[in-house]
PALUM-509922 format. One record per atom (N, C-alpha, C): residue number from 1; atom name; x, y, z. Coordinates in steps of 0.1 Angstrom, whole numbers, plus 5000, padded with zeros to 4 digits. Example, Ala and Ser with C-alpha at 12.3 -4.5 7.8 and 13.67 -1.06 7.14 Angstrom:
<rs>
R/k/a/u/v/w
R/1/N/5132/4943/5078 $
R/1/CA/5123/4955/5078 $
R/1/C/5132/4967/5078 $
R/2/N/5128/4978/5071 $
R/2/CA/5137/4989/5071 $
R/2/C/5129/5000/5079 $
</rs>
This chain:
<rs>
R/k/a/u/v/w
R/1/N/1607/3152/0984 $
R/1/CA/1598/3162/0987 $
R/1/C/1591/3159/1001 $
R/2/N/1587/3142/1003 $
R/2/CA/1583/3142/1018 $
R/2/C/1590/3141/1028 $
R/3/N/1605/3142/1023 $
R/3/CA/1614/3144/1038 $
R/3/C/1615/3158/1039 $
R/4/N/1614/3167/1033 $
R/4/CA/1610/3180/1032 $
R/4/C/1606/3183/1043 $
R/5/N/1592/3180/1038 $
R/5/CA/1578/3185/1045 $
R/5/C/1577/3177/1060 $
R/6/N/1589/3163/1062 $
R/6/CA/1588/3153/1072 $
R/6/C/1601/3166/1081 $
R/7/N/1602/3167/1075 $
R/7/CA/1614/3174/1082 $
R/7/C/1609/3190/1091 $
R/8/N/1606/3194/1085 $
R/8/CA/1602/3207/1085 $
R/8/C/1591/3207/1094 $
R/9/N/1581/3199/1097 $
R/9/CA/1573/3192/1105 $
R/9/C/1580/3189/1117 $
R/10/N/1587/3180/1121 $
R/10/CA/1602/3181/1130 $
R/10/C/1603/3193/1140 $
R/11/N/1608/3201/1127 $
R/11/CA/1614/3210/1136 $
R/11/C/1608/3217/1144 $
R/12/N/1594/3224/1138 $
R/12/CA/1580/3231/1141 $
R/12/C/1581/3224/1156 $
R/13/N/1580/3208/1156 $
R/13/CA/1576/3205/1167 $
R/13/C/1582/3203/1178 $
R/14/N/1600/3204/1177 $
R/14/CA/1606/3206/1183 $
R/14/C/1607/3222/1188 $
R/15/N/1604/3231/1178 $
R/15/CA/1606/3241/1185 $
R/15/C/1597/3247/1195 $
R/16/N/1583/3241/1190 $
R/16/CA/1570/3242/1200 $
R/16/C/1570/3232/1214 $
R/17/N/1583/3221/1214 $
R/17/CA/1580/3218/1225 $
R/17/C/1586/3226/1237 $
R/18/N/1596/3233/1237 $
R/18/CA/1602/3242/1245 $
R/18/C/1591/3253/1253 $
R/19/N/1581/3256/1247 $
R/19/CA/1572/3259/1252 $
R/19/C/1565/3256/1264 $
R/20/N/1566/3239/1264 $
R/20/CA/1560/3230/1274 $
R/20/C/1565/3229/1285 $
R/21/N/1579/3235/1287 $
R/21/CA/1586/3235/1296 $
R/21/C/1583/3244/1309 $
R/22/N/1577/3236/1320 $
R/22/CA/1574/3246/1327 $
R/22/C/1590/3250/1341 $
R/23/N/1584/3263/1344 $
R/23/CA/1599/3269/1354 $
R/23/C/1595/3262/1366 $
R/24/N/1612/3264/1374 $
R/24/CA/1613/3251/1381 $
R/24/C/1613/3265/1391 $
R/25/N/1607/3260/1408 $
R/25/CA/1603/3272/1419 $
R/25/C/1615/3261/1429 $
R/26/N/1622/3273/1433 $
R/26/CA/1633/3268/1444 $
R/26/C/1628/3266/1457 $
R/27/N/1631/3259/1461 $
R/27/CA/1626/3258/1475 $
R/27/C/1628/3268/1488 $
R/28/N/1615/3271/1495 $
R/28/CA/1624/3283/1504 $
R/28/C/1638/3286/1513 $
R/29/N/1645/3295/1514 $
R/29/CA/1653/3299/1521 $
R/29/C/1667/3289/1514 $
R/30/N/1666/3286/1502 $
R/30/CA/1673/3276/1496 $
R/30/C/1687/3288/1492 $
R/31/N/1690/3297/1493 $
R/31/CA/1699/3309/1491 $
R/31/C/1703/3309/1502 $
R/32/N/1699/3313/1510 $
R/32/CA/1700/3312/1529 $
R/32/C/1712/3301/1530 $
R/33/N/1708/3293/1525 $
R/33/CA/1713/3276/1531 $
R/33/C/1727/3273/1524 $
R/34/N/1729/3279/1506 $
R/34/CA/1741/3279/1502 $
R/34/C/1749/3288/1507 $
R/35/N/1747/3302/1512 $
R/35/CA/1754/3305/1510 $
R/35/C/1755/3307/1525 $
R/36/N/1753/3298/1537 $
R/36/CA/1756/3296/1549 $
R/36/C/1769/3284/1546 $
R/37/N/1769/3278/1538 $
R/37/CA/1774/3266/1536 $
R/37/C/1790/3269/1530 $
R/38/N/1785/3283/1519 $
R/38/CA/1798/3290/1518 $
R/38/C/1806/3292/1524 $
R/39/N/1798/3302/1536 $
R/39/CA/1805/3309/1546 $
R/39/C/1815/3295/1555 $
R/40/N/1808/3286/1555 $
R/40/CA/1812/3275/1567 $
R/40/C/1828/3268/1562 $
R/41/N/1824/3266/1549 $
R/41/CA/1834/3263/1543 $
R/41/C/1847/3275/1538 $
R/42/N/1843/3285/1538 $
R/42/CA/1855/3296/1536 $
R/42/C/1861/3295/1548 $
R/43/N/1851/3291/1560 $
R/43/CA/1858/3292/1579 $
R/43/C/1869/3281/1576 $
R/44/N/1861/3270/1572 $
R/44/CA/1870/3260/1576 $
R/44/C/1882/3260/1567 $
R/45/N/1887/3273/1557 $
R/45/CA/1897/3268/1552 $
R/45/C/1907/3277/1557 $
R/46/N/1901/3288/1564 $
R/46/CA/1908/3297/1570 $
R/46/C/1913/3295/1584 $
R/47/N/1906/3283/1587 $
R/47/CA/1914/3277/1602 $
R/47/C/1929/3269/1598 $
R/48/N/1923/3264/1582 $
R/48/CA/1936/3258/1583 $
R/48/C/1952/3262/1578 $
R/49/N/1948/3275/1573 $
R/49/CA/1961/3283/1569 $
R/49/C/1965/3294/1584 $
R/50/N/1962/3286/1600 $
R/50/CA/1963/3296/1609 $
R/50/C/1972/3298/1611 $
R/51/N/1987/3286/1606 $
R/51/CA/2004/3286/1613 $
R/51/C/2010/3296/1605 $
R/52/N/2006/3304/1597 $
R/52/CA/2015/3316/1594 $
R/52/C/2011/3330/1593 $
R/53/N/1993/3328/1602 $
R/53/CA/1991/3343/1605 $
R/53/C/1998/3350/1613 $
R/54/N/2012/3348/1617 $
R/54/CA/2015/3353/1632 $
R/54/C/2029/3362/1621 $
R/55/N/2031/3357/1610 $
R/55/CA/2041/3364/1595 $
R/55/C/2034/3375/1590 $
R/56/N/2034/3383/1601 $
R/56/CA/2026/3401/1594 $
R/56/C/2036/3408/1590 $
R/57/N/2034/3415/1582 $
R/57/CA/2048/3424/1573 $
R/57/C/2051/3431/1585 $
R/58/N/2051/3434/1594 $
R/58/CA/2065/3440/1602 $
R/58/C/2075/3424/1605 $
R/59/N/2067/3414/1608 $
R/59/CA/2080/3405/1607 $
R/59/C/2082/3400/1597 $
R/60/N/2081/3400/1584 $
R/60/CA/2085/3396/1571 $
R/60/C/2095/3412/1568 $
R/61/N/2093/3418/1571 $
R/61/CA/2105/3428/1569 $
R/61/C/2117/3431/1575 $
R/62/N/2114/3423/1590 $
R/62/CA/2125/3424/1596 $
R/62/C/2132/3408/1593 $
R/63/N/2127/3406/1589 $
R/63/CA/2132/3393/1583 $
R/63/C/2141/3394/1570 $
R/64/N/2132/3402/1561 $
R/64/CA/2140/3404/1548 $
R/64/C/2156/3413/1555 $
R/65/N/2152/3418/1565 $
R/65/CA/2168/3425/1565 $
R/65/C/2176/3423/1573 $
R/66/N/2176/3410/1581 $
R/66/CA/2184/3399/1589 $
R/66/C/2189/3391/1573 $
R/67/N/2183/3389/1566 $
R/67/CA/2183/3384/1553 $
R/67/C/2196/3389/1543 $
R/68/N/2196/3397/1539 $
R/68/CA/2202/3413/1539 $
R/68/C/2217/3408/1541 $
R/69/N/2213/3412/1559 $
R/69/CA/2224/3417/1563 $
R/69/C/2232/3404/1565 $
R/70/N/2227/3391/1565 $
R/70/CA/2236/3382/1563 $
R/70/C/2245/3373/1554 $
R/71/N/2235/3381/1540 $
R/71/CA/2241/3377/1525 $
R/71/C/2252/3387/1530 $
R/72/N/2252/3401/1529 $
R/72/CA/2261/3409/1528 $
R/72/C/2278/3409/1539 $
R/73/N/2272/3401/1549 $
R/73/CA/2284/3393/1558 $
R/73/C/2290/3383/1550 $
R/74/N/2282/3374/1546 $
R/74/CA/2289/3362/1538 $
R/74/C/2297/3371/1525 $
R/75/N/2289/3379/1517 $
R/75/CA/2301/3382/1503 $
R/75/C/2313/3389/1509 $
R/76/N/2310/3395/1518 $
R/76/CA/2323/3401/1522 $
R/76/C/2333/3392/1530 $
R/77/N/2326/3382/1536 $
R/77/CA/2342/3378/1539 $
R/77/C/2347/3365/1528 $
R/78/N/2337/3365/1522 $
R/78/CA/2338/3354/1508 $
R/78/C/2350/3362/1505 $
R/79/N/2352/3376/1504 $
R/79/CA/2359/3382/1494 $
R/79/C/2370/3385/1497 $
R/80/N/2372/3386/1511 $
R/80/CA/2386/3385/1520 $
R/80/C/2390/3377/1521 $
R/81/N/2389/3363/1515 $
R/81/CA/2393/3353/1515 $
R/81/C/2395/3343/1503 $
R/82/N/2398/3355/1491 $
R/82/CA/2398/3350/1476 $
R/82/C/2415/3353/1475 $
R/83/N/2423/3357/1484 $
R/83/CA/2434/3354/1481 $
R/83/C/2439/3342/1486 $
R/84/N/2433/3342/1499 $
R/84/CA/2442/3328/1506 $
R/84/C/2435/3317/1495 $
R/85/N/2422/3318/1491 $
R/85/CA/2420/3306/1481 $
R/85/C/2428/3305/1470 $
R/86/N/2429/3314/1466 $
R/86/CA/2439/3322/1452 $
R/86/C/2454/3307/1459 $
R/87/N/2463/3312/1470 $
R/87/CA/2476/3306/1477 $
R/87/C/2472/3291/1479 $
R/88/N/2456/3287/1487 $
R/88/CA/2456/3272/1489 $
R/88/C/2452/3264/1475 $
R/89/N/2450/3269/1466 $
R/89/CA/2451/3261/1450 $
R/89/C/2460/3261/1445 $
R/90/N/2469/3270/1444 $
R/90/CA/2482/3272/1438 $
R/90/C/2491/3259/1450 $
R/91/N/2489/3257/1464 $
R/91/CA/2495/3249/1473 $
R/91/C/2488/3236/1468 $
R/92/N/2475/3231/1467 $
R/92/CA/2472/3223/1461 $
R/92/C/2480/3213/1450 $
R/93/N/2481/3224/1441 $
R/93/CA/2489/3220/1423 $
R/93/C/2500/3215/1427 $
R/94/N/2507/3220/1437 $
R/94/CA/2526/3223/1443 $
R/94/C/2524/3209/1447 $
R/95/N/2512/3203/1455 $
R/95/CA/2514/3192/1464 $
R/95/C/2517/3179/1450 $
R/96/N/2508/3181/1441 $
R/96/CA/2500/3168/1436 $
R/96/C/2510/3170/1423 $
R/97/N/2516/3181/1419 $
R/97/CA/2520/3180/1408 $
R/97/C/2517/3183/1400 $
R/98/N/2510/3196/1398 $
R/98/CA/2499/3197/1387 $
R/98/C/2499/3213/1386 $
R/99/N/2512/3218/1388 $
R/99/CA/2513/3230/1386 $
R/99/C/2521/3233/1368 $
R/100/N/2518/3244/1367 $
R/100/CA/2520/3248/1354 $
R/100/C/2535/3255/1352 $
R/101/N/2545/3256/1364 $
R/101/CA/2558/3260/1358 $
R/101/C/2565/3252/1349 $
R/102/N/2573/3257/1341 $
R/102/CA/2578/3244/1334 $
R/102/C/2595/3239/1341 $
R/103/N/2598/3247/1348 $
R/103/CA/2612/3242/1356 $
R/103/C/2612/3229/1363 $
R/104/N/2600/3225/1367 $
R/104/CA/2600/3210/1376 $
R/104/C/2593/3202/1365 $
R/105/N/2592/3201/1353 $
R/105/CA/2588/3194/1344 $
R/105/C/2603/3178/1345 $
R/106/N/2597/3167/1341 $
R/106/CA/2607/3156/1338 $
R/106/C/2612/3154/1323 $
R/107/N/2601/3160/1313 $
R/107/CA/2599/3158/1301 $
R/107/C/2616/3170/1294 $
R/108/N/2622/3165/1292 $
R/108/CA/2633/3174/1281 $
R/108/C/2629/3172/1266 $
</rs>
């Protein structure tokens, strides 16, 4: 029963000490000063991303379609040239031996 009342006593006094707390007064122009400090530092990070302000979407566009248009060169002649690959593999096999007719087989 006296840890109870020890207790309970406690708390009262903890809760009454928060009372005692007095507010803390900022120092003048102390807003002023962070957020000058902000600004100084948002400069300084914007000087350092300077080397690809000069990548404005009119040249990122003419980019994408130099881009474009030079995938579209490569598949096409990729594709004019799937027969001769088609003849230099089948020349390949012929050279090394490793073709699939069965007429030049040694095996009877």
């Amino acid at each position: 029963m006296k840890d109870k009342i020890n207790i309970n006593q406690l708390v009262d006094e903890t809760i009454n000490s928060v009372s005692k707390i007095d507010s803390v007064k900022a120092p003048p122009f102390f807003k002023d000063k962070v957020l000058n400090r902000m600004v100084q530092q948002n400069e300084q990070q914007e000087k350092g991303v300077r080397y690809l302000n000069w990548f404005t979407p009119k040249y990122q566009a003419a980019a994408l379609i130099c881009f474009v248009l030079l995938n579209t060169a490569v598949l096409l002649s990729n594709s004019n040239t799937t027969d001769s690959y088609t003849e230099d593999v089948s020349d390949f096999a012929d050279v090394y031996g490793i073709t699939s007719s069965t007429s030049d087989t040694y095996i009877y």
